[in-house]
KEMARTOR-144286 format. One record per residue (C-alpha): residue number from 1; residue in three letters; x, y, z. Coordinates in pm, 1 decimal. Layout:
{num = NUM residuo = ALA X = X Y = Y Z = Z}
...
This chain:
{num = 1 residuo = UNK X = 0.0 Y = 0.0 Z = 0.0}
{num = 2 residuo = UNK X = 87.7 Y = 370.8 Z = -74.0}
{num = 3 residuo = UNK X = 38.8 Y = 527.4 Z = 238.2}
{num = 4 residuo = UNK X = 46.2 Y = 924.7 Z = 336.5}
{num = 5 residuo = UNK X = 85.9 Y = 1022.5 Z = 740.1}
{num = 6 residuo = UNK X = 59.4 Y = 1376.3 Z = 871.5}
{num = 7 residuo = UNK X = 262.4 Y = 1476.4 Z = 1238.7}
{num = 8 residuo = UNK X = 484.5 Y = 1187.7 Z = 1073.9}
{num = 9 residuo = UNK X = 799.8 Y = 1329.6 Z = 1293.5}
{num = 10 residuo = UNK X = 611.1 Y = 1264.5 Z = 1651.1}
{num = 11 residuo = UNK X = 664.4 Y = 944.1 Z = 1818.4}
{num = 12 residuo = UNK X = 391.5 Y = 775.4 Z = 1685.5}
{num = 13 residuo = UNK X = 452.4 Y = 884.1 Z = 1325.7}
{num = 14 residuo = UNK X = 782.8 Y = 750.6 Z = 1311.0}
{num = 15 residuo = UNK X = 667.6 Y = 447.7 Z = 1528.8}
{num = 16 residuo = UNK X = 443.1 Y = 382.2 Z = 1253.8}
{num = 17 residuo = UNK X = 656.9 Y = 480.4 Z = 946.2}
{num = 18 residuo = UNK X = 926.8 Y = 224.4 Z = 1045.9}
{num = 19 residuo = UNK X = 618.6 Y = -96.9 Z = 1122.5}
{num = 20 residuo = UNK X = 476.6 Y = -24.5 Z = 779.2}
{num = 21 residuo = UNK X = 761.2 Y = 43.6 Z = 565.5}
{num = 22 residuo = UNK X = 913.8 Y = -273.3 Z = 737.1}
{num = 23 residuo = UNK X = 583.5 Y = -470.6 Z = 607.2}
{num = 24 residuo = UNK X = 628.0 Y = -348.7 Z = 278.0}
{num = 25 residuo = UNK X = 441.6 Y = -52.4 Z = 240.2}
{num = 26 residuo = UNK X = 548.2 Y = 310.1 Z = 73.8}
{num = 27 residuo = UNK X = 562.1 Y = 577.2 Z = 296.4}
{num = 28 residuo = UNK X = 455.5 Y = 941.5 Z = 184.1}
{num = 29 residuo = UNK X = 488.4 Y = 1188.5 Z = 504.3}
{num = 30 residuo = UNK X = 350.2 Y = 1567.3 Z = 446.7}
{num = 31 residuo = UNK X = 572.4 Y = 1825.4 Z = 649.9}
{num = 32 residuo = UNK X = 548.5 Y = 2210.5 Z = 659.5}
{num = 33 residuo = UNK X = 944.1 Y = 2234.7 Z = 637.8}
{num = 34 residuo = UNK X = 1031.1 Y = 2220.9 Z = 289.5}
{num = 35 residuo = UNK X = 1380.9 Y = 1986.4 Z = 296.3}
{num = 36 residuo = UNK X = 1221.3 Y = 1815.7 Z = 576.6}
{num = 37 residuo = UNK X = 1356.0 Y = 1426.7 Z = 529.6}
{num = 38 residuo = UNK X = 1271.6 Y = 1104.9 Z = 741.2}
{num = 39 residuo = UNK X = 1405.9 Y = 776.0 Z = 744.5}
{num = 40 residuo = UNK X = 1217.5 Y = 485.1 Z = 555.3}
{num = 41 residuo = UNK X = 992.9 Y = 775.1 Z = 394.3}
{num = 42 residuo = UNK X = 965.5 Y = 757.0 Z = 35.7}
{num = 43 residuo = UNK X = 859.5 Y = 1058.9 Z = -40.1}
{num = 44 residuo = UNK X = 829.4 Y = 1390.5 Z = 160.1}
{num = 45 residuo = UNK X = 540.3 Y = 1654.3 Z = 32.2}
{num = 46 residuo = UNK X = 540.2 Y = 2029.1 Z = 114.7}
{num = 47 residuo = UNK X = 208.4 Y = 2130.9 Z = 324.5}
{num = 48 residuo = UNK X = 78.1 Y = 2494.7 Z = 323.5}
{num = 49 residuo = UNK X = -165.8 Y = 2723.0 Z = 403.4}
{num = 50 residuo = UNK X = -280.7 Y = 2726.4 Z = 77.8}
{num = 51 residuo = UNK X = -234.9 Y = 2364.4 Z = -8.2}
{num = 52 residuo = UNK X = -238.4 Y = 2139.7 Z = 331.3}
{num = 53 residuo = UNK X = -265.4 Y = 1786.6 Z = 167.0}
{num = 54 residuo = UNK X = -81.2 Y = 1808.3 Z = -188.7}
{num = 55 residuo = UNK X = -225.9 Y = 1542.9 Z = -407.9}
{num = 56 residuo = UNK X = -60.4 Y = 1251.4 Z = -493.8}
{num = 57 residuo = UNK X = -202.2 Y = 880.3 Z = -523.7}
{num = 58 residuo = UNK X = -282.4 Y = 726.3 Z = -181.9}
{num = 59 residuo = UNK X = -450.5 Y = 448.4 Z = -45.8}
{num = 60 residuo = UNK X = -444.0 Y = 514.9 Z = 292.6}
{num = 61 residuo = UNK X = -395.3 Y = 840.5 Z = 469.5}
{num = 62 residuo = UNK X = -317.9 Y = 879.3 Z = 868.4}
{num = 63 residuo = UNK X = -390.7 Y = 1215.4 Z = 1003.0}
{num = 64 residuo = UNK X = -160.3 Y = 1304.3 Z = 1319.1}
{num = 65 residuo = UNK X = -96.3 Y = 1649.7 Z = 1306.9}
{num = 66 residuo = UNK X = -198.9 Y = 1879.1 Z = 1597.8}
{num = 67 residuo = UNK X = -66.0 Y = 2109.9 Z = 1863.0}
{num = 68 residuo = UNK X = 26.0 Y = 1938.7 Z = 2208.6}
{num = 69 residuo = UNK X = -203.6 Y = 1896.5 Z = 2423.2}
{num = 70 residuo = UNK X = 61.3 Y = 1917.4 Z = 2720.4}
{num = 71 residuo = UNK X = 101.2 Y = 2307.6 Z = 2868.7}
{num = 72 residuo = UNK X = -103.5 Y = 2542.8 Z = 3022.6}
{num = 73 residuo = UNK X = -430.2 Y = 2552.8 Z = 2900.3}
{num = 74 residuo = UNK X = -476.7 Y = 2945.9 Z = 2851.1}
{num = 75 residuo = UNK X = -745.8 Y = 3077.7 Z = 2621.2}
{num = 76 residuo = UNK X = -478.5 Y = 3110.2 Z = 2346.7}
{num = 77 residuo = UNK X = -357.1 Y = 2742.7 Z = 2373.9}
{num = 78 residuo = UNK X = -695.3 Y = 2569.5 Z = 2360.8}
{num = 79 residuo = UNK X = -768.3 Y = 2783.3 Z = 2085.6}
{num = 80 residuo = UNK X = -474.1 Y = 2672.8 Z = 1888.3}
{num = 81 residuo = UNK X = -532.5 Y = 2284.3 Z = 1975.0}
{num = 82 residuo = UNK X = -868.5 Y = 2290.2 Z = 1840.4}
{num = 83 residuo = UNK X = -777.8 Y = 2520.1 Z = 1513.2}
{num = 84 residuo = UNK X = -499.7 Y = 2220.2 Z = 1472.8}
{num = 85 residuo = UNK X = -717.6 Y = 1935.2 Z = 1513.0}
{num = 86 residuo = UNK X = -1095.9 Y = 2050.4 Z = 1432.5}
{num = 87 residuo = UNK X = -964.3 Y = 2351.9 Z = 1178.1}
{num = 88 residuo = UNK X = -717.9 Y = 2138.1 Z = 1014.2}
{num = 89 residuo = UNK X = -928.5 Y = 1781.5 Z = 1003.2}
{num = 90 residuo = UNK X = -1187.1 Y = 1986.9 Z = 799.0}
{num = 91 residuo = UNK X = -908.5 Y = 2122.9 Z = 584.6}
{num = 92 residuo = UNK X = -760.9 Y = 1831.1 Z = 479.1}
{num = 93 residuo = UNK X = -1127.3 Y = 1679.8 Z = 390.8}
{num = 94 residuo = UNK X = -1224.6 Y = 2029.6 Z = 202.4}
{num = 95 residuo = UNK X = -884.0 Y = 1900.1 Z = 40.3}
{num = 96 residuo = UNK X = -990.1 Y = 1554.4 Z = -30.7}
{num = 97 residuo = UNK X = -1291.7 Y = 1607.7 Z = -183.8}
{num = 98 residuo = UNK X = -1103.1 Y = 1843.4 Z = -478.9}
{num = 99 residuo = UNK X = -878.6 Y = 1510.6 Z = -553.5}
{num = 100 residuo = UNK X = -912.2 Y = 1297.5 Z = -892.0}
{num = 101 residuo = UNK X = -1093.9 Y = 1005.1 Z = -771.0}
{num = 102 residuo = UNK X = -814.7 Y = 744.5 Z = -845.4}
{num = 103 residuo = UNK X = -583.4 Y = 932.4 Z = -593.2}
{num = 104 residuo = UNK X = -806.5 Y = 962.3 Z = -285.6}
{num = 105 residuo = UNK X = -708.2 Y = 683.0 Z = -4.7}
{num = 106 residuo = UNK X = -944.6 Y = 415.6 Z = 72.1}
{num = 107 residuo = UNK X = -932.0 Y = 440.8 Z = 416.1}
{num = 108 residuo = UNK X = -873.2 Y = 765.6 Z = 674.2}
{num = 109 residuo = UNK X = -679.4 Y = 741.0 Z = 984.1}
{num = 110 residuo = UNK X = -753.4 Y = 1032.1 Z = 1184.3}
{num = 111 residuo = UNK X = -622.8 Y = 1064.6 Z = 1578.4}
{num = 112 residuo = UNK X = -885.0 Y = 1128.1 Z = 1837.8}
{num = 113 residuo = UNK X = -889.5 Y = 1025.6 Z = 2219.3}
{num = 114 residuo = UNK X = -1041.5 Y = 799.3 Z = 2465.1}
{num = 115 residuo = UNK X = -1088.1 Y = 1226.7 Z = 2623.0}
{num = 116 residuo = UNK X = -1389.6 Y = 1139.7 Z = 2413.7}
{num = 117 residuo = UNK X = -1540.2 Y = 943.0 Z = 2724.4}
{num = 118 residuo = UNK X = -1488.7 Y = 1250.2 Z = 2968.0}
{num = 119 residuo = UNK X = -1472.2 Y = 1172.2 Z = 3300.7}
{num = 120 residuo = UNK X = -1646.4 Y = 838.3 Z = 3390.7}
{num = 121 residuo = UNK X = -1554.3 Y = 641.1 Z = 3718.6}
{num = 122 residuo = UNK X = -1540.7 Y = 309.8 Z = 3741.6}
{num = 123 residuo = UNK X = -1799.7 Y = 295.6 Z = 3426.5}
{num = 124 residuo = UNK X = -1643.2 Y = 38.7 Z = 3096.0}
{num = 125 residuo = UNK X = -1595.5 Y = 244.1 Z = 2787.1}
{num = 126 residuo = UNK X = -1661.3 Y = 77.6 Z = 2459.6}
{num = 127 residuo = UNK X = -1694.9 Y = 235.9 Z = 2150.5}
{num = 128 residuo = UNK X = -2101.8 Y = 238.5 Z = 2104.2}
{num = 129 residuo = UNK X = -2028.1 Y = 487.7 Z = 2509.6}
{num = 130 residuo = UNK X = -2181.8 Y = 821.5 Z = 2480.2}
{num = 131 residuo = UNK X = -1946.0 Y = 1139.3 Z = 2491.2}
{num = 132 residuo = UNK X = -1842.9 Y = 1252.7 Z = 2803.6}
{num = 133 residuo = UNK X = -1808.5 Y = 1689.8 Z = 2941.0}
{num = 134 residuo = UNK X = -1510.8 Y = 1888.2 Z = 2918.4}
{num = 135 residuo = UNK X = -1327.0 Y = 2059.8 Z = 2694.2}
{num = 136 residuo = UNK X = -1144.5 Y = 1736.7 Z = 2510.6}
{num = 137 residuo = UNK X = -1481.5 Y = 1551.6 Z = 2504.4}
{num = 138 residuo = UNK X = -1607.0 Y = 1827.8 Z = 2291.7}
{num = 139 residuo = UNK X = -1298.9 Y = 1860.5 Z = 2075.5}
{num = 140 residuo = UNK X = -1299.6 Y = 1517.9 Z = 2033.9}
{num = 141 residuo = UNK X = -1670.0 Y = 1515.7 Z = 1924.0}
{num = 142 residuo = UNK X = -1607.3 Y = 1790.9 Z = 1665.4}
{num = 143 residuo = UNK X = -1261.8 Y = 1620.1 Z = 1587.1}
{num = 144 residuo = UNK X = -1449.4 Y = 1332.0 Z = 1473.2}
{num = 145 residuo = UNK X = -1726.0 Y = 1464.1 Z = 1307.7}
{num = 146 residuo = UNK X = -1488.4 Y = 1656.9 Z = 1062.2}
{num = 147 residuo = UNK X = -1317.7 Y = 1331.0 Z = 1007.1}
{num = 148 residuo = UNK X = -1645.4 Y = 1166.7 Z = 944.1}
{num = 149 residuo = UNK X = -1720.4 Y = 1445.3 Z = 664.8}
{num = 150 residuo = UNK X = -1492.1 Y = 1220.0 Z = 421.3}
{num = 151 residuo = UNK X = -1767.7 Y = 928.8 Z = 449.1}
{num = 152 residuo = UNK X = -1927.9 Y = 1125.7 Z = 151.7}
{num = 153 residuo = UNK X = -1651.0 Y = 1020.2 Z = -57.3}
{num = 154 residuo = UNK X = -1658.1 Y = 695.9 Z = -26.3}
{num = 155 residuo = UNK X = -1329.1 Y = 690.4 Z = 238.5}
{num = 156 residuo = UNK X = -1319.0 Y = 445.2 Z = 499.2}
{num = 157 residuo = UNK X = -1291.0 Y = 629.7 Z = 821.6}
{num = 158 residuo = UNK X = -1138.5 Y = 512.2 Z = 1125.4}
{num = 159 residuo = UNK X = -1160.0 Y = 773.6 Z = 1453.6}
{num = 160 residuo = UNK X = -800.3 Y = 672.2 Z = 1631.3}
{num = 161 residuo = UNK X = -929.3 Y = 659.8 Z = 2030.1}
{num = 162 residuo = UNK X = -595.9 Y = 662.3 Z = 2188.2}
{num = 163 residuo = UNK X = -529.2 Y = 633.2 Z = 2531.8}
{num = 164 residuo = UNK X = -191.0 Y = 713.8 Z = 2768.0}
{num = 165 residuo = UNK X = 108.8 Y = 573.2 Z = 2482.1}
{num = 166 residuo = UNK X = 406.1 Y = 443.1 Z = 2690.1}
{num = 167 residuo = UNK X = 693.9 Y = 493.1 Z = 2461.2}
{num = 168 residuo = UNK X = 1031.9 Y = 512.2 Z = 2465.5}
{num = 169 residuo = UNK X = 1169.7 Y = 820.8 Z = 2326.3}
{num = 170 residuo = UNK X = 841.7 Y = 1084.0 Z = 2378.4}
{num = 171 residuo = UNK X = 504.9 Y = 1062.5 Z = 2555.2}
{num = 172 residuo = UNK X = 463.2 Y = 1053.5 Z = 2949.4}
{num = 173 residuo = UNK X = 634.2 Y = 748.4 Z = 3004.6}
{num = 174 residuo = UNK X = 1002.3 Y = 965.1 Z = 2984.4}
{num = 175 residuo = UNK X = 882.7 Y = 1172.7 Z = 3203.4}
{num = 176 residuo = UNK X = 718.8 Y = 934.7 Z = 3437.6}
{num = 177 residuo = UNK X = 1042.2 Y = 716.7 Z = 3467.1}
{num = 178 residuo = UNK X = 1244.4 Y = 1019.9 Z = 3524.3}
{num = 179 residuo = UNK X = 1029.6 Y = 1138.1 Z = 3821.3}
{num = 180 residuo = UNK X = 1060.4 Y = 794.4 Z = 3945.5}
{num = 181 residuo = UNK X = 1439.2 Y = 752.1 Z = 3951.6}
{num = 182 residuo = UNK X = 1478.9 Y = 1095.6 Z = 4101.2}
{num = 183 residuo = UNK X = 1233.0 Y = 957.3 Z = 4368.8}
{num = 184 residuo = UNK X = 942.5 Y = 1201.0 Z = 4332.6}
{num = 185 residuo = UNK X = 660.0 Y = 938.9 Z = 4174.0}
{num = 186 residuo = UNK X = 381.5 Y = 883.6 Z = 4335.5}
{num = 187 residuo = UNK X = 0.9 Y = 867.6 Z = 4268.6}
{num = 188 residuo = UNK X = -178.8 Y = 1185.0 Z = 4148.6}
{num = 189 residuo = UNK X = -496.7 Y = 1304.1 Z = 4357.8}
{num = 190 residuo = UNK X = -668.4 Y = 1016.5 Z = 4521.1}
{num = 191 residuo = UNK X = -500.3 Y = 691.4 Z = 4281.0}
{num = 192 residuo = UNK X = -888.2 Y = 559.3 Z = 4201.9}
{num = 193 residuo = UNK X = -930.6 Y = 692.1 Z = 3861.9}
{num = 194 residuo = UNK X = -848.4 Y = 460.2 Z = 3603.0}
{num = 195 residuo = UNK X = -607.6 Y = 484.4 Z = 3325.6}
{num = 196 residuo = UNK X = -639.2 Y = 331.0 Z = 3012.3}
{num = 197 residuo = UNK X = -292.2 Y = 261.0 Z = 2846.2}
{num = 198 residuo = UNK X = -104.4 Y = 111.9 Z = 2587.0}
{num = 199 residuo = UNK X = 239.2 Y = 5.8 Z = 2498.7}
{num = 200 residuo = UNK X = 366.8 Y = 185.5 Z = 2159.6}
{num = 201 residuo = UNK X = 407.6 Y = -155.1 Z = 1969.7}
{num = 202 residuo = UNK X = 105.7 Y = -221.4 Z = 1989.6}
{num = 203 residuo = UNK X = -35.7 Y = 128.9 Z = 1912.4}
{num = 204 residuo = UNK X = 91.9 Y = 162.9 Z = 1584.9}
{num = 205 residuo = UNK X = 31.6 Y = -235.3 Z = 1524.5}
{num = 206 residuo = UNK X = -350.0 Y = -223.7 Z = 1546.7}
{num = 207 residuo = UNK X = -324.9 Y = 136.7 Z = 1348.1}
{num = 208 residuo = UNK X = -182.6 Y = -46.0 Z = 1062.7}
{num = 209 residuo = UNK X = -431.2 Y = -370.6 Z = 1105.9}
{num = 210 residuo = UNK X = -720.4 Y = -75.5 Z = 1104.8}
{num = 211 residuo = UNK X = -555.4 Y = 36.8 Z = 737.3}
{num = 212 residuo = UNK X = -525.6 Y = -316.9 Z = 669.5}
{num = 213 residuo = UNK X = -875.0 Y = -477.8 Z = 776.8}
{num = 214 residuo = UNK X = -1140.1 Y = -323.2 Z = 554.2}
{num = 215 residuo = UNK X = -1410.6 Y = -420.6 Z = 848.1}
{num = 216 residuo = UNK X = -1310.6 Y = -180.1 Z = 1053.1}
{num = 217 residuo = UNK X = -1437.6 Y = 145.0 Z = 1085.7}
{num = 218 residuo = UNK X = -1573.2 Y = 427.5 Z = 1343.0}
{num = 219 residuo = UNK X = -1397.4 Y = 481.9 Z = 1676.9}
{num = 220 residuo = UNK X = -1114.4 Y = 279.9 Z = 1739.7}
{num = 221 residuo = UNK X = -998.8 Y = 255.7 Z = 2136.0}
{num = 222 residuo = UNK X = -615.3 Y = 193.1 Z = 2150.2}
{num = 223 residuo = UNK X = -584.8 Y = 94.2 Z = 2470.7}
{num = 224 residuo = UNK X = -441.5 Y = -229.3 Z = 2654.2}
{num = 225 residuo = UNK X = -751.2 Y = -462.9 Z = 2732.6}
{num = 226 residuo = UNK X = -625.7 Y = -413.7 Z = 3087.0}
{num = 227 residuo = UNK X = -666.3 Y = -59.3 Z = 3225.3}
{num = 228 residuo = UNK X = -543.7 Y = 55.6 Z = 3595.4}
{num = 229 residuo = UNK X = -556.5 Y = 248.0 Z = 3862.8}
{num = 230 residuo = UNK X = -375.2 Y = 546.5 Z = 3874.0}
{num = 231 residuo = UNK X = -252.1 Y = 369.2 Z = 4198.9}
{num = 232 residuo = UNK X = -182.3 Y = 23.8 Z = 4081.6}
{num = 233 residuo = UNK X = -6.4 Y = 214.5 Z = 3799.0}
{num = 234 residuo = UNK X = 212.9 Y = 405.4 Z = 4024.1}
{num = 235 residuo = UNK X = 298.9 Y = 78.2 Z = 4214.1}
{num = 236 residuo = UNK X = 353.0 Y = -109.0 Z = 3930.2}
{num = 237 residuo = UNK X = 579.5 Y = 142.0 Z = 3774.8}
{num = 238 residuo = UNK X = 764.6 Y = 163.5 Z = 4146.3}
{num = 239 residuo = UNK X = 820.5 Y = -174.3 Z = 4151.4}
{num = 240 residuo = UNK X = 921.2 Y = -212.1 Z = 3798.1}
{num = 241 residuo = UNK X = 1195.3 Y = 71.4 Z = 3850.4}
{num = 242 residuo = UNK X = 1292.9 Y = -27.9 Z = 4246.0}
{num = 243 residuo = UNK X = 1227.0 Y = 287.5 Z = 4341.9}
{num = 244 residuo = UNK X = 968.0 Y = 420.1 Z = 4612.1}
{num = 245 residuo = UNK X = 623.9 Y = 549.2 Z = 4538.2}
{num = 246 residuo = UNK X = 550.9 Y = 759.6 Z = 4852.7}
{num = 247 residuo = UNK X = 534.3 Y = 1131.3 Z = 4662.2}
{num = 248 residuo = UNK X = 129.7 Y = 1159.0 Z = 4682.7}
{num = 249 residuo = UNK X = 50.0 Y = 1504.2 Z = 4451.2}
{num = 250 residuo = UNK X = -332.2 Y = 1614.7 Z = 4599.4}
{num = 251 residuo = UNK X = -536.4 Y = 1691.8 Z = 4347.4}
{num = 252 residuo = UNK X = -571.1 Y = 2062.6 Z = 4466.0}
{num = 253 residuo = UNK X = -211.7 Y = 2083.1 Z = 4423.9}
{num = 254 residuo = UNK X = -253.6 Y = 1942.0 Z = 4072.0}
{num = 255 residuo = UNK X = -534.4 Y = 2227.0 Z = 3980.5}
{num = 256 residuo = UNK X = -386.8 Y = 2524.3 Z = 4066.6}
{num = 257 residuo = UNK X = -87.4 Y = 2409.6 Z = 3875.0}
{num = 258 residuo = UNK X = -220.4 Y = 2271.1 Z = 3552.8}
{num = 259 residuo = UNK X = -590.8 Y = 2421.9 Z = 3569.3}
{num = 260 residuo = UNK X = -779.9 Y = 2244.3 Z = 3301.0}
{num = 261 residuo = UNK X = -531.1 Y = 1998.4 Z = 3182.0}
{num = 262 residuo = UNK X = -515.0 Y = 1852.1 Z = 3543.5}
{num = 263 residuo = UNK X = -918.2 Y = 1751.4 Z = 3538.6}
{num = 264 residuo = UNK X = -910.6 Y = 1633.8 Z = 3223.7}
{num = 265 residuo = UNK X = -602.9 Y = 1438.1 Z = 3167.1}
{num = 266 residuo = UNK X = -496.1 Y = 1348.8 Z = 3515.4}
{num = 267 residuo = UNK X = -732.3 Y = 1326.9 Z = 3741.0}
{num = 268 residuo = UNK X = -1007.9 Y = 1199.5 Z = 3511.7}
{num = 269 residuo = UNK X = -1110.3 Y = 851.3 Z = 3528.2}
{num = 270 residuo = UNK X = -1132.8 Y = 654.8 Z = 3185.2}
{num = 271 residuo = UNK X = -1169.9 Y = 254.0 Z = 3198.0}
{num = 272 residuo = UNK X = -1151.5 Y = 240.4 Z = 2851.1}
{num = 273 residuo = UNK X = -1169.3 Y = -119.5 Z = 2697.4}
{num = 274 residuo = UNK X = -1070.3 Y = -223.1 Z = 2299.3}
{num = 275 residuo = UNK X = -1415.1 Y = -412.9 Z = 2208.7}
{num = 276 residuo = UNK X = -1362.2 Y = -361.1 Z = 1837.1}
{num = 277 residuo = UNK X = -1043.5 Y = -466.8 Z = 1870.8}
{num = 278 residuo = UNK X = -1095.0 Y = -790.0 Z = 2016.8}
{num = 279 residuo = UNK X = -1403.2 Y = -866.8 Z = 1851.5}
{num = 280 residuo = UNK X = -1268.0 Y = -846.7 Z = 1527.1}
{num = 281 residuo = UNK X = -925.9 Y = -1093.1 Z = 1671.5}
{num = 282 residuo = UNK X = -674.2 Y = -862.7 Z = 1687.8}
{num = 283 residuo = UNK X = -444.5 Y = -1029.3 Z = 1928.8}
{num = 284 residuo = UNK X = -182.9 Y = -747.9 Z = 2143.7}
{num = 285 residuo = UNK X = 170.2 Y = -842.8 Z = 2206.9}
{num = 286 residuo = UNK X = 197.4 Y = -667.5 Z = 2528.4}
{num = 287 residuo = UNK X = -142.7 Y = -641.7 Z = 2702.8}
{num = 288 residuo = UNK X = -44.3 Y = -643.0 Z = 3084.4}
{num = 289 residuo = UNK X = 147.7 Y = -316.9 Z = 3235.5}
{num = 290 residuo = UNK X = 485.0 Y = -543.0 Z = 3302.8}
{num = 291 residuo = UNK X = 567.4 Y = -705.7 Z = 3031.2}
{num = 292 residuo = UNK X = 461.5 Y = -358.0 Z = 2858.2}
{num = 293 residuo = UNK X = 726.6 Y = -192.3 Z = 3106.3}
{num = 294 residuo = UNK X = 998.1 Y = -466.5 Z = 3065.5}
{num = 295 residuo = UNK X = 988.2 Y = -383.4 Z = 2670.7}
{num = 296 residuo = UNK X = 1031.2 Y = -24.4 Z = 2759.7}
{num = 297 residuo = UNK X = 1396.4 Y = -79.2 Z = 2935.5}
């Protein structure tokens, strides 16, 4: 397959660049740096303001591009996540629709999150669960539904639910270890709210069985069939590293720091579980938090 990738230069991008090419596949990345090169990529097209998705023939296109979601969450930065996600999903579809018919991909990739759910207890989130409040639930929602607008062509669209990517050179995990070794890990607010996570392997594995397996379609959760507590998380993660987990940050603490971000993407709960995935036999490598933590050494 021919396929294009935008935010091909993030973790998951080049994750997924080096698992496809190594299947066989041609890699076509879009950048906004002209010169921009990447390893494995076949070809590299310019993206502008007046031309974000350059045509070229496709048959599968994975949309990753999008401002951070890490920071504070001022007026200006939420403003520029959802002009990069929600703005720039509907641009790339506006795009779409203006390509020769023989070019367009069959299938769209475009990245969401299991923020989609909101904040949800100890409730199981499938799929076919109703959108949660908050800020990402909404951007998700419109996220998706711009996506969705390239249905009318006759694309394939796949809405890429991913949960907390442990990953060895970007992500939280970096960060988590580091605050670990240093001996400053610990659970955040009370250690009950559940976090749905999943190893990087097996991230961009089931993105390129979604590309590959026509049957799927909709939202997508990428998330280990196993979610945790924040707590269990934080012990695990201890243990795993032989360091202490005593550094409890209350979730006051938390808010005044992060305001926004903290409710939403740390203090939430989201018991997110893969039904499509697993109904449809996709089988992951590294399902349980240790083995997922040995591969990450």
């Amino acid at each position: 397959m021919r396929i294009g990738i935008t935010g091909a230069s993030g973790m998951i991008g080049q994750s997924l660049i080096a698992l496809a090419a190594g299947s066989g596949h041609e890699m076509i990345s879009y950048s906004r740096r002209p010169g921009a090169a990447l390893p494995l990529v076949t070809k590299t097209l310019v993206s502008s303001a007046a031309d974000v998705l350059p045509e070229t023939r496709l048959d599968a296109l994975v949309h990753l591009a999008g401002e951070s979601l890490f920071g504070l969450w001022t007026v200006k930065k939420r403003d520029r996540i959802r002009r990069s996600r929600v703005d720039l999903t509907r641009q790339v579809i506006a795009r779409l629709k203006t390509w020769d018919a023989a070019n367009r991909p069959q299938v769209l990739l475009c990245a969401s999150g299991i923020g989609f759910y909101g904040d949800r207890g100890d409730q199981i989130l499938e799929e076919t669960s109703s959108q949660g409040a908050g800020f990402l639930a909404e951007l998700c929602r419109d996220w998706e539904a711009a996506a969705r607008e390239a249905v009318a062509i006759g694309i394939r669209v796949v809405h890429l639910r991913t949960g907390v990517v442990l990953g060895q050179n970007g992500g939280a995990f970096p960060l988590m270890r580091t605050a670990f070794l240093l001996g400053a890990g610990g659970r955040f607010g009370p250690g009950r709210q559940w976090m749905s996570w999943i190893h990087e392997q097996d991230q961009v594995a089931l993105m390129l069985w979604a590309i590959e397996t026509e049957s799927v379609a909709g939202p997508l959760n990428l998330c280990s069939p196993h979610p945790l507590t924040n707590a269990d998380f934080t012990r695990q993660l201890a243990s795993h590293l032989h360091r202490p987990a005593f550094m409890h940050v209350p979730a006051l603490a938390l808010r005044l720091l992060m305001p926004g971000m903290a409710d939403e993407m740390l203090l939430a709960s989201q018991r997110a579980f893969p039904r499509v995935a697993t109904d449809l036999g996709y089988q992951f490598a590294l399902p349980d938090l240790g083995d997922a933590l040995t591969a990450l050494r």
